[in-house]
MARRO-646290 format. One record per atom (N, C-alpha, C): residue in three letters; x, y, z. Coordinates in steps of 0.2 Angstrom, whole numbers, plus 5000, padded with zeros to 4 digits. Layout:
N
AlaXYZ
...
# end
This chain:
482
Unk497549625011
Unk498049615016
Unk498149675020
Unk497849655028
Unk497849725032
Unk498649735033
Unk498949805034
Unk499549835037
Unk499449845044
Unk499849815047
Unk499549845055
Unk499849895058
Unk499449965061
Unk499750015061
Unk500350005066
Unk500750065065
Unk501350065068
Unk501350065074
Unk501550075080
Unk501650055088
Unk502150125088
Unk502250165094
Unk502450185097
Unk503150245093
Unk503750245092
Unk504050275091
Unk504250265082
Unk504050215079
Unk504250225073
Unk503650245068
Unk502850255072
Unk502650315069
Unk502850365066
Unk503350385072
Unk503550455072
Unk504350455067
Unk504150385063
Unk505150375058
Unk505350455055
Unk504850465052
Unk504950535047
Unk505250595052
Unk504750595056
Unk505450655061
Unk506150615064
Unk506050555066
Unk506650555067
Unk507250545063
Unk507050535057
Unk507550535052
Unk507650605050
Unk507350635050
Unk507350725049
Unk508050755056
Unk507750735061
Unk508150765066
Unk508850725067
Unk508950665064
Unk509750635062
Unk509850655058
Unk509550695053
Unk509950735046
Unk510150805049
Unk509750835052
Unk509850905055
Unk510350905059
Unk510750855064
Unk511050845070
Unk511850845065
Unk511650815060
Unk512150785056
Unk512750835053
Unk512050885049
Unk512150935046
Unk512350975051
Unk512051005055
Unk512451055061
Unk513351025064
Unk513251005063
Unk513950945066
Unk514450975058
Unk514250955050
Unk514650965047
Unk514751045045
Unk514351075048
Unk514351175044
Unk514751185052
Unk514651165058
Unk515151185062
Unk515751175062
Unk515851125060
Unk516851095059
Unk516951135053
Unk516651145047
Unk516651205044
Unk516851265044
Unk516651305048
Unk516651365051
Unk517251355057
Unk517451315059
Unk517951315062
Unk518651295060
Unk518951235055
Unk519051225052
Unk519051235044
Unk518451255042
Unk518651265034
Unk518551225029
Unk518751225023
Unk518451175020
Unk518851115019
Unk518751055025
Unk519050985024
Unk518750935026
Unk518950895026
Unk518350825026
Unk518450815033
Unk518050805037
Unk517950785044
Unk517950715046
Unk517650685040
Unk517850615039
Unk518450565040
Unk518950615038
Unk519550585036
Unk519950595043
Unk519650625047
Unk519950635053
Unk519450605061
Unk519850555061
Unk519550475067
Unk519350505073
Unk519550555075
Unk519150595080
Unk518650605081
Unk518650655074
Unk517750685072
Unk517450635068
Unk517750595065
Unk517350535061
Unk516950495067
Unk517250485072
Unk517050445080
Unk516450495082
Unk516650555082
Unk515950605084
Unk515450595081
Unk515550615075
Unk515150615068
Unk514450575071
Unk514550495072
Unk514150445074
Unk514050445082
Unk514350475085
Unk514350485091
Unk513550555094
Unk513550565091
Unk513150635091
Unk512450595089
Unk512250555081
Unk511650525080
Unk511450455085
Unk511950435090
Unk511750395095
Unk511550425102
Unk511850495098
Unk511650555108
Unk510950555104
Unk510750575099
Unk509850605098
Unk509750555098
Unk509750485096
Unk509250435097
Unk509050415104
Unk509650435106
Unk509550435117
Unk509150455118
Unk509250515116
Unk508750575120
Unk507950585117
Unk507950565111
Unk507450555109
Unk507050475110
Unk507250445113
Unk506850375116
Unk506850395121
Unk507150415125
Unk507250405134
Unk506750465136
Unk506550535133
Unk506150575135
Unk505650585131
Unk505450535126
Unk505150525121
Unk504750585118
Unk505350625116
Unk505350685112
Unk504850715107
Unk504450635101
Unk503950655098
Unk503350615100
Unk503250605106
Unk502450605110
Unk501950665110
Unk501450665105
Unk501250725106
Unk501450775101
Unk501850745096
Unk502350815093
Unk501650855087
Unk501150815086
Unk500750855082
Unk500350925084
Unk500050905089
Unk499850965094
Unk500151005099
Unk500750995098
Unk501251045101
Unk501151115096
Unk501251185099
Unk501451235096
Unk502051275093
Unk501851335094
Unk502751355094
Unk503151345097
Unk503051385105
Unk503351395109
Unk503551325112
Unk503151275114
Unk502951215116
Unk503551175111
Unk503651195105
Unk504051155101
Unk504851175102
Unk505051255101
Unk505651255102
Unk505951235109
Unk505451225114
Unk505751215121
Unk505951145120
Unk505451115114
Unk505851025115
Unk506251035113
Unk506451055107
Unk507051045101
Unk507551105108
Unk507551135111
Unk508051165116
Unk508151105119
Unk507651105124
Unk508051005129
Unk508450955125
Unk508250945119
Unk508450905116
Unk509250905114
Unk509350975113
Unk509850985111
Unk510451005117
Unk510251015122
Unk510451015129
Unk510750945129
Unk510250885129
Unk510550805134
Unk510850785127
Unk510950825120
Unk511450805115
Unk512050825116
Unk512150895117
Unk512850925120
Unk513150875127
Unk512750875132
Unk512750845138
Unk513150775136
Unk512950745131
Unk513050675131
Unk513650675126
Unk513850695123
Unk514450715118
Unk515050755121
Unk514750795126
Unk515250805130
Unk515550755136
Unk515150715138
Unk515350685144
Unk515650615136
Unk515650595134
Unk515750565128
Unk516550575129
Unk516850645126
Unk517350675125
Unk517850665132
Unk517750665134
Unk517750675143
Unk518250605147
Unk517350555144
Unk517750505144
Unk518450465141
Unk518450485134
Unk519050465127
Unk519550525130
Unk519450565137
Unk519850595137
Unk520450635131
Unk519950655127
Unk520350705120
Unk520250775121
Unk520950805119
Unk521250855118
Unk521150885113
Unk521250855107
Unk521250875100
Unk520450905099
Unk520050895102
Unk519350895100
Unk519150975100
Unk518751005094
Unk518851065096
Unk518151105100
Unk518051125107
Unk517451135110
Unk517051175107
Unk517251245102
Unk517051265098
Unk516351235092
Unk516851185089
Unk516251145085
Unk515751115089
Unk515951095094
Unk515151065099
Unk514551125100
Unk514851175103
Unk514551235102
Unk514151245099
Unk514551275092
Unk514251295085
Unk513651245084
Unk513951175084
Unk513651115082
Unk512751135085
Unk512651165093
Unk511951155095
Unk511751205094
Unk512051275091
Unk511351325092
Unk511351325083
Unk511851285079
Unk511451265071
Unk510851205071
Unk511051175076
Unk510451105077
Unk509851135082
Unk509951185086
Unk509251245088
Unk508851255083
Unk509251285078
Unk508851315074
Unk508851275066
Unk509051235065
Unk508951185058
Unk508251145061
Unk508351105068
Unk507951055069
Unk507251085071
Unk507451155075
Unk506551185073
Unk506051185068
Unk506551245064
Unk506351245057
Unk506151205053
Unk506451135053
Unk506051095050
Unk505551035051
Unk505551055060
Unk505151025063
Unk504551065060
Unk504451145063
Unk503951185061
Unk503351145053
Unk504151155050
Unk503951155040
Unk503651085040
Unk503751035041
Unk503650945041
Unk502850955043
Unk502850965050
Unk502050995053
Unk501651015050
Unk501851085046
Unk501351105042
Unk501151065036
Unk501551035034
Unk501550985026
Unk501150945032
Unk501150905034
Unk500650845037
Unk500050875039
Unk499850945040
Unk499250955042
Unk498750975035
Unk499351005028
Unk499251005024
Unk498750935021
Unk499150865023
Unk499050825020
Unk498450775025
Unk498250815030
Unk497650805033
Unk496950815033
Unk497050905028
Unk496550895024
Unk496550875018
Unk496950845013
Unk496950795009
Unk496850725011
Unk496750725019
Unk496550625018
Unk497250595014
Unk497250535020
Unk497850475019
Unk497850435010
Unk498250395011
Unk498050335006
Unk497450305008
Unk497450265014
Unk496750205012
Unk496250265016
Unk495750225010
Unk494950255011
Unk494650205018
Unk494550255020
Unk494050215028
Unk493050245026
Unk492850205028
Unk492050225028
Unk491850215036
Unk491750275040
Unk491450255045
Unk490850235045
Unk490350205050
Unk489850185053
Unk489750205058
Unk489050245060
Unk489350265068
Unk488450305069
Unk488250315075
Unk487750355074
Unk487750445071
Unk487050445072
Unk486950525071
Unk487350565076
Unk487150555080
Unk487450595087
Unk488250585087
Unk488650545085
Unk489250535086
Unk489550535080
Unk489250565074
Unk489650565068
Unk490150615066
Unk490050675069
Unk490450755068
Unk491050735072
Unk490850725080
Unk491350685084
Unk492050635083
Unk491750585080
Unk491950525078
Unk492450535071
Unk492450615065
Unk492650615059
Unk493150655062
Unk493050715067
Unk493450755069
Unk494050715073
Unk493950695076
Unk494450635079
Unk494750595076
Unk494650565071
Unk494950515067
Unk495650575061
Unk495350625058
Unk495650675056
Unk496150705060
Unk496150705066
Unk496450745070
Unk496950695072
Unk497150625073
Unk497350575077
Unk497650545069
Unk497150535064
Unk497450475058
Unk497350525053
Unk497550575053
Unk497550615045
Unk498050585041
Unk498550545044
Unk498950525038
Unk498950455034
Unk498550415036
Unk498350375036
Unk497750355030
Unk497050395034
Unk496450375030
Unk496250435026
Unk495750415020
Unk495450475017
Unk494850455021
Unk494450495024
Unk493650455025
Unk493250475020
Unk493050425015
Unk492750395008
Unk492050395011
Unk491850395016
Unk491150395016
Unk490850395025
Unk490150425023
Unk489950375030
Unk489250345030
Unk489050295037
Unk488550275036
Unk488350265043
Unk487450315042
Unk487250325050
Unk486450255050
Unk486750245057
Unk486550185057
Unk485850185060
Unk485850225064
Unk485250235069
Unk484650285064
Unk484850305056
Unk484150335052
Unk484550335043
Unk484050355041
Unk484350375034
Unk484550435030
Unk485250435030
Unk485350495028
Unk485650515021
Unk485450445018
Unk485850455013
Unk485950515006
Unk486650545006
Unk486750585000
Unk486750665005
Unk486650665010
Unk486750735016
Unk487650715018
Unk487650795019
Unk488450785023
Unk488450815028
Unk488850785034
Unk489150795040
Unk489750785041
Unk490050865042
Unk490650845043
Unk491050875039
Unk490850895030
Unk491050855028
Unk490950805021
Unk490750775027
Unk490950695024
Unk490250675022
Unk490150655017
Unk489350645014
Unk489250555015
Unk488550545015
Unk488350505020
Unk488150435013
Unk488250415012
Unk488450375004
Unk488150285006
Unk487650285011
Unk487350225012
Unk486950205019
Unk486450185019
Unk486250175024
Unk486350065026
Unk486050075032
Unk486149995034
Unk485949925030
Unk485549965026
Unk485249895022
Unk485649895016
Unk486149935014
Unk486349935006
Unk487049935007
Unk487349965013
Unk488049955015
Unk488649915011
Unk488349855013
Unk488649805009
Unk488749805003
Unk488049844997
Unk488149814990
Unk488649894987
Unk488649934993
Unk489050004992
Unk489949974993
Unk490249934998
Unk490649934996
Unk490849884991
Unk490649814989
Unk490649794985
Unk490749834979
Unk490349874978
Unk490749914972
Unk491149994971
Unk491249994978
Unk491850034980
Unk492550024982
Unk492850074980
Unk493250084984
Unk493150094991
Unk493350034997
Unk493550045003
Unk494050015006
Unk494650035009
Unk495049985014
Unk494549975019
Unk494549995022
Unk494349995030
Unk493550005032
Unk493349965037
Unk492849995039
Unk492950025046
Unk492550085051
Unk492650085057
Unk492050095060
Unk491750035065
Unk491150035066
Unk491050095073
Unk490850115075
Unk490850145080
Unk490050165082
Unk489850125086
Unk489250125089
Unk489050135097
Unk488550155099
Unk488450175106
Unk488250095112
Unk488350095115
Unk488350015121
Unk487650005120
Unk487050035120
Unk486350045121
Unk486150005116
Unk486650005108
Unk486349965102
Unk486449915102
Unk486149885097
Unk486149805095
Unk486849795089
Unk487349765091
Unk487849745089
Unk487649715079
Unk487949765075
Unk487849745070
Unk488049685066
Unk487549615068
Unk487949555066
Unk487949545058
Unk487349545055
Unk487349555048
Unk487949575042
Unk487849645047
Unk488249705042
Unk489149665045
Unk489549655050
Unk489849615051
Unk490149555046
Unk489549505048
Unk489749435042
Unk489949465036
Unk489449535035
Unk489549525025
Unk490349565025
Unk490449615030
Unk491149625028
Unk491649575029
Unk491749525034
Unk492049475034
Unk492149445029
Unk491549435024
Unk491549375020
Unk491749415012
Unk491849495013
Unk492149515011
Unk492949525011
Unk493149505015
Unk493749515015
Unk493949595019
Unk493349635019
Unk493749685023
Unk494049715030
Unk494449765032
Unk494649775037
Unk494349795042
Unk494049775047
Unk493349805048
Unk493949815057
Unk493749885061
Unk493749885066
Unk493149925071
Unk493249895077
Unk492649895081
Unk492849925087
Unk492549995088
Unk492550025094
Unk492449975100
Unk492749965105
Unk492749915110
Unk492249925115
Unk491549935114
Unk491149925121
Unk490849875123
Unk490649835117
Unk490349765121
Unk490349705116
Unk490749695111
Unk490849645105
Unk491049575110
Unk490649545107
Unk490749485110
Unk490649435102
Unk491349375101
Unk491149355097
Unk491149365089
Unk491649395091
Unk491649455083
Unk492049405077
Unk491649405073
Unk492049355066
Unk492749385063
Unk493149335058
Unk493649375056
Unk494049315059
Unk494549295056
Unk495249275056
Unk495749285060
Unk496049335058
Unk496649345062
Unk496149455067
Unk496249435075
Unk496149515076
Unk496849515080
Unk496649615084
Unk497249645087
Unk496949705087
Unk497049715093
Unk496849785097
Unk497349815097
Unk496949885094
Unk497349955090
Unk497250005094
Unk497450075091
Unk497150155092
Unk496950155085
Unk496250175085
Unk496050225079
Unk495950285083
Unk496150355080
Unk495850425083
Unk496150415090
Unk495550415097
Unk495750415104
Unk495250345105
Unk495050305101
Unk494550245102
Unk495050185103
Unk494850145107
Unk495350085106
Unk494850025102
Unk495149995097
Unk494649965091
Unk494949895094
Unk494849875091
Unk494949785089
Unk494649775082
Unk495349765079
Unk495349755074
Unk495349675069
Unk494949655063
Unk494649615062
Unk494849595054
Unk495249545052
Unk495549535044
Unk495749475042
Unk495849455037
Unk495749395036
Unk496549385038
Unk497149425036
Unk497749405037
Unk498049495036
Unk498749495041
Unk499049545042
Unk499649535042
Unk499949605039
Unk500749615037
Unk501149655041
Unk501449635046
Unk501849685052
Unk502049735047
Unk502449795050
Unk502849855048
Unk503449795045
Unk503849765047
Unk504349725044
Unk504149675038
Unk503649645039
Unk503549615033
Unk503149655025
Unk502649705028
Unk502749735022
Unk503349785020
Unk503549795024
Unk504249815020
Unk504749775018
Unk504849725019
Unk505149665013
Unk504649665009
Unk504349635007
Unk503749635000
Unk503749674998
Unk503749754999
Unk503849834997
Unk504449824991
Unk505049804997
Unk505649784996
Unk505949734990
Unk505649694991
Unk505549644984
Unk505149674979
Unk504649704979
Unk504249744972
Unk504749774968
Unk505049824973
Unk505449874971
Unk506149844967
Unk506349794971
Unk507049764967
Unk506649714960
Unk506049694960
Unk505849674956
Unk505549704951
Unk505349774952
Unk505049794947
Unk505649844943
Unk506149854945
Unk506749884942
Unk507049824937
Unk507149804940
Unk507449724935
Unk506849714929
Unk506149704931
Unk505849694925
Unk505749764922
Unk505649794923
Unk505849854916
Unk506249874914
Unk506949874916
Unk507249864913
Unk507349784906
Unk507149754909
Unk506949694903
Unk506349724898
Unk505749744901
Unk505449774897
Unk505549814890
Unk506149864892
Unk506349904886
Unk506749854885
Unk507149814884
Unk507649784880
Unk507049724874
Unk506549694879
Unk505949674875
Unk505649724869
Unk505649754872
Unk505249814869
Unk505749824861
Unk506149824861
Unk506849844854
Unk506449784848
Unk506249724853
Unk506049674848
Unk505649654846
Unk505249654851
Unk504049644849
Unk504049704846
Unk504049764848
Unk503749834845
Unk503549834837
Unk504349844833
Unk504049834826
Unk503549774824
Unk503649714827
Unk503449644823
Unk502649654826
Unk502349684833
Unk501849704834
Unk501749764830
Unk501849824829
Unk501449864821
Unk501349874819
Unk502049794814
Unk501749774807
Unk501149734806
Unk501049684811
Unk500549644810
Unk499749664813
Unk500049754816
Unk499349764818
Unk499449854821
Unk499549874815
Unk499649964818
Unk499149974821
Unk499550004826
Unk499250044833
Unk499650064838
Unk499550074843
Unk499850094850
Unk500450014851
Unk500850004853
Unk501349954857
Unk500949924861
Unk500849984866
Unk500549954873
Unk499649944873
Unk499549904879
Unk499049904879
Unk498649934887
Unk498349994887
Unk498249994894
Unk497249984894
Unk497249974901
Unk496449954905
Unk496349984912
Unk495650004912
Unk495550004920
Unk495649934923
Unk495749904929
Unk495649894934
Unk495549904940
Unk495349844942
Unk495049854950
Unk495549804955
Unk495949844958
Unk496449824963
Unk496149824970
Unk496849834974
Unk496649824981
Unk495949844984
Unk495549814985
Unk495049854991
Unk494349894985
Unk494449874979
Unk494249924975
Unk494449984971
Unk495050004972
Unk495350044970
Unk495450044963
Unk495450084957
Unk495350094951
Unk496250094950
Unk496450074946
Unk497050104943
Unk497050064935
Unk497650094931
Unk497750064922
Unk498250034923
Unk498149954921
Unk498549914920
Unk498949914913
Unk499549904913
Unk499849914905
Unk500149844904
Unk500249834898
Unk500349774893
Unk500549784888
Unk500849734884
Unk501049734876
Unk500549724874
Unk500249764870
Unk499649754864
Unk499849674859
Unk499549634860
Unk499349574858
Unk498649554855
Unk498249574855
Unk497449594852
Unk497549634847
Unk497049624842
Unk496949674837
Unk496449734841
Unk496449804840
Unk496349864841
Unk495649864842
Unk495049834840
Unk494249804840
Unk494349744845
Unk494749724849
Unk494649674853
Unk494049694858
Unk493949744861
Unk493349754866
Unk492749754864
Unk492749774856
Unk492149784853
Unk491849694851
Unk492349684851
Unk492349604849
Unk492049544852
Unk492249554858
Unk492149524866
Unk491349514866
Unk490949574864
Unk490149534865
Unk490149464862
Unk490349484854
Unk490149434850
Unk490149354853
Unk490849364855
Unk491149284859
Unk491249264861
Unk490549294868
Unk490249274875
Unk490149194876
Unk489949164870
Unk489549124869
Unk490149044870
Unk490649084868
Unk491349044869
Unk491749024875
Unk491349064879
Unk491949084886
Unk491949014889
Unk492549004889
Unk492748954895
Unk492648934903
Unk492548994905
Unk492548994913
Unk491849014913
Unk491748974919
Unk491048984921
Unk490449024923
Unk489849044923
Unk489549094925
Unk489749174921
Unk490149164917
Unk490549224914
Unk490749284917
Unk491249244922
Unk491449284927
Unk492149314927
Unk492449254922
Unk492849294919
Unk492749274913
Unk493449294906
Unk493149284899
Unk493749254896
Unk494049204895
Unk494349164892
Unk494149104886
Unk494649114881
Unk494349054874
Unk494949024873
Unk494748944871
Unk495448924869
Unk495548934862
Unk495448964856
Unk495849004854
Unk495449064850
Unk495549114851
Unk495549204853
Unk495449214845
Unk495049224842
Unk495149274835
Unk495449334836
Unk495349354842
Unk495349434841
Unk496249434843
Unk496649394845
Unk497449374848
Unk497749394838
Unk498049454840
Unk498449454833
Unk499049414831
Unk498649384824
Unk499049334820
Unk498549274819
Unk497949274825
Unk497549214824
Unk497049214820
Unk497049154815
Unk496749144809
Unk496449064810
Unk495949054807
Unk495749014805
Unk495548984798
Unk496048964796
Unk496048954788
Unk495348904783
Unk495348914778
Unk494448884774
Unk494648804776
Unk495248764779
Unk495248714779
Unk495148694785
Unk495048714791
Unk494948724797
Unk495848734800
Unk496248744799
Unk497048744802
Unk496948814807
Unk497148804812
Unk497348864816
Unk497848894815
Unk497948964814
Unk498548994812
Unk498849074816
Unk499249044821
Unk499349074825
Unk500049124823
Unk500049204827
Unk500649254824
Unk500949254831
Unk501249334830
Unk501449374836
Unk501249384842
Unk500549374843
Unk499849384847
Unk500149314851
Unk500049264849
Unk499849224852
Unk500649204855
Unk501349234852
Unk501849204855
Unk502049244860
Unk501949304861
Unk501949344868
Unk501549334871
Unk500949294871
Unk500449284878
Unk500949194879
Unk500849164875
Unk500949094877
Unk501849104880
Unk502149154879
Unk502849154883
Unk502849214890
Unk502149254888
Unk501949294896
Unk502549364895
Unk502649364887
Unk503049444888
Unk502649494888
Unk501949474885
Unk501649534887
Unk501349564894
Unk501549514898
Unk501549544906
Unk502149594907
Unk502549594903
Unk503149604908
Unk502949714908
Unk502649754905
Unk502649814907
Unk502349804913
Unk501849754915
Unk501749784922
Unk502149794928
Unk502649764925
Unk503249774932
Unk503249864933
Unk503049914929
Unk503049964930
Unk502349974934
Unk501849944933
Unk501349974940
Unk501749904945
Unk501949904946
Unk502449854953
Unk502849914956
Unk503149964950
Unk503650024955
Unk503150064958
Unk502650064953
Unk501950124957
Unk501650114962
Unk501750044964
Unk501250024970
Unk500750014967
Unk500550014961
Unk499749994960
Unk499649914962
Unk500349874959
Unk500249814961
Unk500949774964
Unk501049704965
Unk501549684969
Unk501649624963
Unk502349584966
Unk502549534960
Unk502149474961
Unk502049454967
Unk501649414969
Unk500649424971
Unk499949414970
Unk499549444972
Unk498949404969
Unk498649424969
Unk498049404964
Unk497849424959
Unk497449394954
Unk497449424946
Unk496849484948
Unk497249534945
Unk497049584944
Unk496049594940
Unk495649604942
Unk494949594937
Unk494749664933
Unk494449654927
Unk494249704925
Unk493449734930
Unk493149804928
Unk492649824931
Unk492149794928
Unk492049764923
Unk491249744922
Unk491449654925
Unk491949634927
Unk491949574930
Unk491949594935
Unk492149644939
Unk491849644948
Unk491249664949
Unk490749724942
Unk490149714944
Unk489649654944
Unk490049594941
Unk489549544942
Unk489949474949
Unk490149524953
Unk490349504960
Unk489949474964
Unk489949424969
Unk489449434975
Unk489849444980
Unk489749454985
Unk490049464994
Unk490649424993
Unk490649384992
Unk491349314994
Unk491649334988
Unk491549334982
Unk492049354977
Unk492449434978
Unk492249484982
Unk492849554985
Unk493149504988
Unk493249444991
Unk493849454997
Unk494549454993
Unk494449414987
Unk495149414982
Unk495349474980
Unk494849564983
Unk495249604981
Unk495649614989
Unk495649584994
Unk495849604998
Unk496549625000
Unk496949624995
Unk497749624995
Unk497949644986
Unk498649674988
Unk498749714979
Unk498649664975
Unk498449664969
Unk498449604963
Unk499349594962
Unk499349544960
Unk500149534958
Unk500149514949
Unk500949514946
Unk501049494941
Unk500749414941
Unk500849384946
Unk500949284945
Unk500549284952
Unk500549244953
Unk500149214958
Unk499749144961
Unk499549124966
Unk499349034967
Unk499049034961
Unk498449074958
Unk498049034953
Unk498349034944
Unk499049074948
Unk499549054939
Unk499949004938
Unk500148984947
Unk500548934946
Unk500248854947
Unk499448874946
Unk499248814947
Unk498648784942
Unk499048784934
Unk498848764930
Unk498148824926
Unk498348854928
Unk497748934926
Unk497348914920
Unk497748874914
Unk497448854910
Unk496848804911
Unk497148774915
Unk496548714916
Unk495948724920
Unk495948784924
Unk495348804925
Unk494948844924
Unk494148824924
Unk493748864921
Unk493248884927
Unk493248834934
Unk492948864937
Unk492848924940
Unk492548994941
Unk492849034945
Unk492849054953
Unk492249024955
Unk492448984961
Unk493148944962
Unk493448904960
Unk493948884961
Unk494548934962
Unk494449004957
Unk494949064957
Unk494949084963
Unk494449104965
Unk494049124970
Unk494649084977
Unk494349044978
Unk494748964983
Unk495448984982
Unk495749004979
Unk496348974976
Unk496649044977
Unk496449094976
Unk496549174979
Unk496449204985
Unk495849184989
Unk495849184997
Unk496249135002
Unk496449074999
Unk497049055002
Unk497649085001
Unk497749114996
Unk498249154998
Unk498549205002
Unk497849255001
Unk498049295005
Unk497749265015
Unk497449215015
Unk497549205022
Unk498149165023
Unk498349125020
Unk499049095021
Unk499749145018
Unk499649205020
Unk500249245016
Unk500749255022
Unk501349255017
Unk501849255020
Unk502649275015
Unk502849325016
Unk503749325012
Unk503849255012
Unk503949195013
Unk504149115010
Unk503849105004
Unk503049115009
Unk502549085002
Unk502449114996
Unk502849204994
Unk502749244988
Unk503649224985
Unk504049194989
Unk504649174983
Unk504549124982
Unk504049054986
Unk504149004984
Unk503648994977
Unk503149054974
Unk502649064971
Unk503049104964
Unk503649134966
Unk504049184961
Unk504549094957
Unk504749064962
Unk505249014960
Unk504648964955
Unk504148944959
Unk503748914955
Unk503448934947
Unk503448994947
Unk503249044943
Unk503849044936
Unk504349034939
Unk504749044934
Unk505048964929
Unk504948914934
Unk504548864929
Unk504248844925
Unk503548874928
Unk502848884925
Unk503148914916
Unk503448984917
Unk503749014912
Unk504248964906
Unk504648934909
Unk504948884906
Unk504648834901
Unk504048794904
Unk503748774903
Unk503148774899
Unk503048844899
Unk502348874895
Unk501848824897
Unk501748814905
Unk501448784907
Unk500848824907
Unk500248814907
Unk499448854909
Unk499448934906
Unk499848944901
Unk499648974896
Unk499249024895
Unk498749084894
Unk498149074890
Unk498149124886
# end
């Protein structure tokens, strides 16, 4: 699921919530110094300023669009802002006062108020700056992999760094016009050429691609389809694309390049923050659950099978991204060692993934000399799904969301083709369409597959509580089970 980059001044949130905390602060150390130690609050005056004063900076900082540019601004360059700004804040707080025509107000704190906000809102403009450029040589959260020529590759990394340092790590590149593979530029080391491209992200980590080629070439249709039918985010420097595949697009800035960008489905800044938002209320609530579960499976799973409680695993989340999935240990402790033996068993198809209708290695499961099945603790925490429930804590981490697609292990995405990445294209979730639609009954994996990329091209905040509310049925019911 692509996030579509931010637009204009809410880019710039982190400064300006820094410079409504500074305006604020300066405001309560001057009635301080003037007044002493009492609540400023409790007096309707200065409580009326109080919020008067962070409606002046919000002014003056959209009407002169104060952080246009603020990353390549200097010293000098900076304190002149933060002086202006602090000028059409007095200016406007004063004519404020003016109009409520009040007496009581004292001009002193106004005062105070701007040469403490001179110098608070410098300083931690300065200090914020340096943290970001800190954080620019460390590369963003999502991995981008350029595409671009030889000639334009030093160019094209230096700009993207210079413009998206907060944004991307650049995870790789790949020169289209010779083979460079395993040399570095930039940098940035060159980790595929145009014929292998595709089988490198497939088993990478990539969010993004950035194509960036010269007018003169031949428009890379190939390389295009496969990422498409992967699922990836692919954007395209804008000179001569005509025809471009992909779902939903929308023309951006990457670096100083204007793209058009190409996904199967995207989350404005509003809606991934609800879903953010929903994770987080939800992943507090099930952990909490989790340790209260926890008081009462723990003993009953180390009698029947000493070892660790939990159960943790690599997988393969968003875009490729590696993280440890956690669970209640429900397996006997040789479960993985076990798994060769009965392959022969799997349920789903092409063995793409590994389900049995019933599990020997599931502790408690027995198959007695008379044929009876005999099922423990193993099988009554999977068939009730409490052993999902620690993953609410990768939900707080952001490794995954309450709603998403099933998470796969790495020997199940190395036997991937093209069309099966696109269901890493968005976080994995605890539940999901293919949980609440009978999971047990199916064995196709293609079907998972179908049933996962409508998801994420039909996604929408309705479609993940109508998925939560159905979910919690499912639960009731020990419906699809496995």
């Amino acid at each position: 699921m692509y996030r579509k980059k931010s637009n204009g001044w809410f880019k710039h949130f982190d400064f300006i919530i820094i410079d409504l905390l500074c305006v604020q602060f300066s405001y309560v150390l001057a009635y301080f110094f003037r007044h002493g130690l009492t609540n400023l609050y409790e007096v309707e005056l200065y409580r009326n300023m109080a919020l008067m004063i962070e409606i002046a900076d919000l002014i003056v900082i959209f009407m002169l669009e104060q952080y246009k540019g603020v990353l390549r601004r200097g010293y000098y360059n900076e304190f002149m802002s933060v002086l202006k700004q602090m000028i059409f804040i007095e200016l406007i707080s004063s004519m404020y006062l003016f109009t409520i025509k009040s007496g009581g107000f004292s001009r002193i704190v106004l005062y105070l108020m701007g040469a403490f906000y001179l110098e608070f809102s410098y300083i931690t403009r300065v200090l914020w700056k340096n943290h970001l450029k800190k954080k620019m040589e460390e590369g963003g959260k999502r991995s981008l992999l350029i595409v671009t020529t030889r000639a334009s590759a030093e160019d094209v990394i230096k700009n993207v760094r210079a413009e998206n340092y907060d944004m991307f790590n650049i995870s790789g590149l790949v020169i289209s016009d010779s083979d460079m593979t395993g040399r570095t530029i930039g940098g940035v080391k060159v980790v595929a050429n145009m014929q292998n491209v595709s089988k490198y992200i497939l088993k990478n980590w990539v969010d993004e691609v950035f194509i960036n080629m010269e007018s003169r070439m031949e428009y890379p249709h190939e390389l295009v389809d496969d990422l498409v039918e992967m699922g990836v985010v692919v954007h395209f420097n804008l000179y001569n694309i005509e025809n471009v595949a992909g779902n939903r697009h929308a023309v951006e800035r990457l670096g100083n390049y204007t793209v058009l960008t190409s996904s199967m489905n995207y989350a404005t800044n509003k809606q991934a923050f609800a879903k953010r938002t929903m994770d987080i209320a939800g992943g507090i609530v099930g952990c909490i659950l989790t340790g209260i579960i926890f008081i009462f499976i723990a003993p009953v799973i180390y009698i029947s099978s000493p070892g660790p409680i939990f159960f943790s695993q690599t997988r393969v989340g968003q875009n490729g991204k590696r993280f440890k999935i956690y669970k209640f240990r429900s397996m006997y402790m040789d479960a993985e060692e076990r798994k060769k033996e009965l392959m022969a068993q799997n349920r789903v198809k092409d063995g793409m993934m590994f389900k049995m209708d019933f599990d020997p290695r599931i502790i408690g499961n027995k198959i007695l000399p008379d044929g009876t099945k005999k099922t423990g603790i193993g099988h009554f925490i999977r068939v009730t799904s409490l052993d999902e429930f620690p993953q609410f804590f990768n939900v707080l981490k952001g490794d995954m969301s309450l709603v998403g697609t099933r998470p796969p292990t790495e020997d199940e995405v190395e036997k991937y083709d093209l069309h099966h990445r696109a269901r890493l294209a968005t976080k994995p979730g605890i539940t999901g369409m293919w949980q609440v639609s009978g999971r047990s009954k199916i064995t196709d994996f293609e079907e998972i597959v179908k049933l996962d990329t409508q998801y994420i091209e039909k996604w929408s905040i309705g479609l993940d509580i109508k998925i939560l509310v159905k979910t919690v049925g499912v639960l009731f019911r020990k419906d699809g089970a496995m």
